[in-house]
Structure formats: structure tokens, C-alpha cells
N, C-alpha and C positions, 0 to 999 in steps of 0.2 A: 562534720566540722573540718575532718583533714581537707575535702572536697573543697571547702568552703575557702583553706586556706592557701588549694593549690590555684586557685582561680586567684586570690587576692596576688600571689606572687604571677602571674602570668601577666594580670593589669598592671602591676607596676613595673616589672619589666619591659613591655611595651612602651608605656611613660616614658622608661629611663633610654631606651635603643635609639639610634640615629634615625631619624628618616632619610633614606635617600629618594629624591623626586628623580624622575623617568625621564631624561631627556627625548622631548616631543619635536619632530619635522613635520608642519605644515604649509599646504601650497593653494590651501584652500581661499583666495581673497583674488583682487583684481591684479591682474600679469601673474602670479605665482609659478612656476612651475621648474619641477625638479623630480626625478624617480631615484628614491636612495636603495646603492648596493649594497652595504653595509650600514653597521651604527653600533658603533662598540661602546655600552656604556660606561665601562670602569676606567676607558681612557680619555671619553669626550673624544672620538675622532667620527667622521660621519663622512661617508661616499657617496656619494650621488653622479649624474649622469643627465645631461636637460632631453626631455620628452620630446616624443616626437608627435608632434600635432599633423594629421593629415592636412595637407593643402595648405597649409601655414608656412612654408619654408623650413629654412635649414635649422636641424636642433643644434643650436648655439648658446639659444637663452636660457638663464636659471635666475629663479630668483624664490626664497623660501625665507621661513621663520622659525627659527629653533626656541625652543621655550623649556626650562624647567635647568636654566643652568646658574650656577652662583657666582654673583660679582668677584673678578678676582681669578673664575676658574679658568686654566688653559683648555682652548679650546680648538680641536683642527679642520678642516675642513679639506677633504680631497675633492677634485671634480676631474674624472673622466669623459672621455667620448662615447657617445651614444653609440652603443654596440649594434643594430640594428641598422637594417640601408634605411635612406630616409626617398628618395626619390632610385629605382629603378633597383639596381644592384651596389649602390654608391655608400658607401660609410662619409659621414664627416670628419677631415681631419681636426684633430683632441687639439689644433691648436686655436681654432675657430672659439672653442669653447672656456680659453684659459687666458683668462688675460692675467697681466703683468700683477697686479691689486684687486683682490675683489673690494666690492663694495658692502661697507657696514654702515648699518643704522640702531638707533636705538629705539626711534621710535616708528621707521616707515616712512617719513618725513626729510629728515635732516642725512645727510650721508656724509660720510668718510671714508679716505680707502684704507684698506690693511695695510700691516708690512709685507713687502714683496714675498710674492709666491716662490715657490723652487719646481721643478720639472725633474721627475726622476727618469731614470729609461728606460722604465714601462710608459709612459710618458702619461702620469699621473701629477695633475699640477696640487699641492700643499701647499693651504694657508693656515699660518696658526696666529692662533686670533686668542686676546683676553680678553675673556665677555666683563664689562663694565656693568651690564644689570643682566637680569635672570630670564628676559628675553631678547636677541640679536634676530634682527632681519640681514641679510645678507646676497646679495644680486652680483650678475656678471657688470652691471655698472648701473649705475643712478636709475632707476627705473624713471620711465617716462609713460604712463597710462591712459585709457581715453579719460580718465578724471582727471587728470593732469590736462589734457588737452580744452577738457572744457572750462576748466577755472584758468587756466591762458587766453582763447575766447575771450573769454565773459570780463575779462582785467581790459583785453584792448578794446571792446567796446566801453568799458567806463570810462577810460582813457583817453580813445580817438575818437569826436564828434563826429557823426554820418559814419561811422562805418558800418559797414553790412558783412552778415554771415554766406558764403558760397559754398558748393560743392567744389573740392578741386580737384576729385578723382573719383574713378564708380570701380567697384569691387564687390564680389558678389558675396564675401563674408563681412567687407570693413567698408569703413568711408573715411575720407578726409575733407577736413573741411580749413579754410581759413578767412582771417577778416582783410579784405581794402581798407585802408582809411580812407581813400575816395570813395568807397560806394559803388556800389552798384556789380555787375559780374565781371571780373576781369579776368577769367581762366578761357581766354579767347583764342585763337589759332595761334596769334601772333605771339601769344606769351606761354604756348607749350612748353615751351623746353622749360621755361622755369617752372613750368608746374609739378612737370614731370621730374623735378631737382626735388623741388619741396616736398613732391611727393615719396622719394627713395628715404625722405628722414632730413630734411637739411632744418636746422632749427636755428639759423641767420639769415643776416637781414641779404633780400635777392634784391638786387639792380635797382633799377628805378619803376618797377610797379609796385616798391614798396612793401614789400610783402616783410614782416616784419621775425615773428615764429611761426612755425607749423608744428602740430602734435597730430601723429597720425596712431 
């Protein structure tokens, strides 16, 4: 019986106890990426650092999704430099990686920037953030994705009659691609340079081949 009534008080004290949920960092989806040095639960402060992807270029980019926090709760976010060389014996300077706002979403979708970050002199950039719902996405700025690039695609071809899809650059991990509304291959000698524009990331409109976005 006593047995019987230490287990009844065990259940309902469990009942009766807070739950706290785990604040969870993942980078597991399309563009994600972020390696955290810390994660201090009791404060909501989370450290991270952008990955360094072989043959990908400079780790600059971060973009992750924090989940298990409560509307309302303050929330921090530090981002250092990637401690590691990335090409030779080269560190990236932490300022590549910190921009003025980071970027908040609620749902992946829609973005907005933070309130301005601070730069301490360890040169660790701080954004504090109040999470609005119990999961925040948060990037070095608006993420731009190859799913992004193909529903940009697929919107100018519904848009512009005759346009055609081209290769505008060969890459032996990536490709870019963008539409003519004339038709046909315009990534010709004569219109390198501007390809070569669109292709570094230019997402307006180039001269008169018309080139309208590019999402590479």
C-alpha cells in the first residue's frame, strides 16, 4: 500500500512540475547551415559559427532553425568566425559573417530583419531577438535557394510568352540557369559579361538582353 502511494505521489507531481522543452538547432533542410559552439539553455543564448563546405567558398553563410522556444521569450543569438582556414592557411574575417541585422522568419517564407546587432571586442556579433512563436528561422539575410530559383523560373515562363530555359554557367557542383523572354540561347560571346554579372548573384534587371532575375 505505502508502495502503491509513493508511486501515486511521484504521478502527480510530475502532473503538477513545469515542463521545460529543449531548445533545438537545426540546419538539416535546403541552404541550412551553421556549426553551434555553445547553447546555453537557461539563458536562450545560442553560438554558432557558418560551416565550412569544401570547394563551396567562403564560410560566410548561416542559416538555421531554432525550435522549442516560447512566444514572448528573449532570445540571443551570437555568430562568430569560423575558427578553421577555409582555403590554404586563410581564416575568414568575423566581419564577412555579421551583418548589421540578421534575418528572421517565422515561417521560412516571409522575412524580417532584427534589431541591430552589437559587435563586442572579441568581435562576436549579438542579436537579441524575441521569439514571436516557438519556432524562428533565422539566416545571414533572406535566403535565396535552387527552390527559390525554380518557382522564379517557372513564374517568368507563365508570364513571358516564348521564353525559353538556358544554361547560363557550367559548374562542376552547381548550375545556373535563366529564362530570355525572346527565346532561344542568349548566353553568347557577345553577352558574357553580363552573364558572367548574373552569374556572381545579380538578381536585376541587366541591359537590353533583358535578363530579368537570376537565382543561382
Amino acid at each position: 500500500m505505502k508502495y502503491l502511494s509513493c508511486l501515486a505521489c511521484l504521478f502527480l507531481w510530475g502532473a503538477l512540475s513545469p515542463c521545460r522543452a529543449e531548445i533545438v538547432v537545426r540546419t538539416d533542410f535546403e541552404g541550412g547551415n551553421a556549426e553551434v559552439v555553445s547553447l546555453n539553455q537557461q539563458t536562450a543564448t545560442l553560438r554558432i559559427q557558418p560551416s565550412i563546405r569544401e570547394g563551396r567558398g567562403w564560410p560566410c553563410w548561416w542559416y538555421l532553425r531554432v525550435e522549442g522556444l516560447k512566444p514572448g521569450q528573449q532570445f540571443t543569438l551570437e555568430v562568430q568566425a569560423q575558427t578553421k582556414p577555409y582555403l590554404g592557411n586563410n581564416i575568414l574575417n568575423a566581419s564577412w559573417c555579421q551583418p548589421k541585422h540578421a534575418s528572421i522568419s517565422l515561417d521560412g517564407i516571409q522575412w524580417k530583419p532584427s534589431p541591430k546587432g552589437e559587435i563586442t571586442r572579441e568581435k562576436i556579433a549579438i542579436y537579441r531577438i524575441t521569439a514571436e512563436s516557438k519556432d524562428l528561422w533565422m539566416a545571414w539575410g533572406p535566403p535565396f535557394v535552387p527552390t527559390n530559383a525554380e518557382a522564379l523560373l517557372a513564374s517568368l515562363a507563365a508570364k513571358v510568352a516564348g521564353s525559353q530555359r538556358f544554361k547560363l554557367a557550367k559548374n562542376p557542383r552547381r548550375k545556373g540557369c535563366a529564362r530570355h523572354p525572346r527565346g532561344g540561347d542568349r548566353c553568347t560571346q557577345s553577352s558574357l559579361g553580363k552573364c558572367k554579372t548574373a552569374r556572381m548573384g545579380s538578381r536585376r534587371k541587366l541591359g537590353r538582353e533583358g535578363f530579368y532575375r537570376v537565382g543561382v
